[in-house]
N, C-alpha and C positions, 0 to 999 in steps of 0.2 A: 504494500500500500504506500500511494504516496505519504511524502510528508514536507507541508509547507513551513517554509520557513520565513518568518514576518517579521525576523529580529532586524534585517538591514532596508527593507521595502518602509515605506512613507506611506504607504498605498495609498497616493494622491489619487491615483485614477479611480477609487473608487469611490469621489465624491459625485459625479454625475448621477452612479446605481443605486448609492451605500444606501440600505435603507435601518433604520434604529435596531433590527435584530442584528443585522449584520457587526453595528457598530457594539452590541453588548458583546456581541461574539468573539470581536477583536478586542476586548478590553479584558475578559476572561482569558483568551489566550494571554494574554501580557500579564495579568495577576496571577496566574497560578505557574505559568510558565511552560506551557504547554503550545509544542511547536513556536513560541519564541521563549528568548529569556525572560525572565520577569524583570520586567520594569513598570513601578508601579504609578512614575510619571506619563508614560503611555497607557499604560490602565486606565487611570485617571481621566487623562484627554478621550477614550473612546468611552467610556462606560458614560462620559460627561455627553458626549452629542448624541449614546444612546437614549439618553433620559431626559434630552432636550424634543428627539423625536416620538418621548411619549410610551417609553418604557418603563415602568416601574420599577422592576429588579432590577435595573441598573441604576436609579439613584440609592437604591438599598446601595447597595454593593458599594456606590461609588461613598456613599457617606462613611460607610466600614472602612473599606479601605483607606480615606482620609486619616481614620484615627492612628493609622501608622507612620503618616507622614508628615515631615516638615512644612512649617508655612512656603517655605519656597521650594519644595517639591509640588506643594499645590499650585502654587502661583506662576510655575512652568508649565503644569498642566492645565490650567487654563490660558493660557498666552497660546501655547499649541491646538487647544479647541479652538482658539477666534481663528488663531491663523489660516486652518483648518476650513474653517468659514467661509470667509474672505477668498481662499482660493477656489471655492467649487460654491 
């Protein structure tokens, strides 16, 4: 079986498609570490735009996972959601 690896991809290009599950989907991958490394600044930024398009368990999640991180681990991952934004 394949297996994707989303530790070095941006994956800009999927602001045109991404729709809110997709984007919980990649923020799970990034917090548990599964097919990429965990990083919980990229967690943070995808669980954040999944829960802007209206998913719940991903503000759950993204609120948990805040309690492990620094104000400016947050404050990167929300600078990476607008940026985010802004490009798609």
């Amino acid at each position: 079986m394949a297996r994707y690896d989303m530790s070095s991809a941006d994956c800009g290009a999927l602001g045109a498609v991404a729709s809110g599950a997709l984007y919980f989907q990649l923020g799970v991958m990034h917090a548990i570490g599964r097919g990429a490394p965990v990083d919980r600044v990229s967690a943070h930024k995808w669980l954040n735009l999944a829960a802007r398009e209206g998913v719940a368990d991903a503000a759950r999640m993204r609120r948990e996972l805040a309690l492990e991180m620094t104000a400016e681990e947050i404050a990167d991952a929300q600078r990476a959601a607008r940026e985010h934004l802004r490009a798609h």
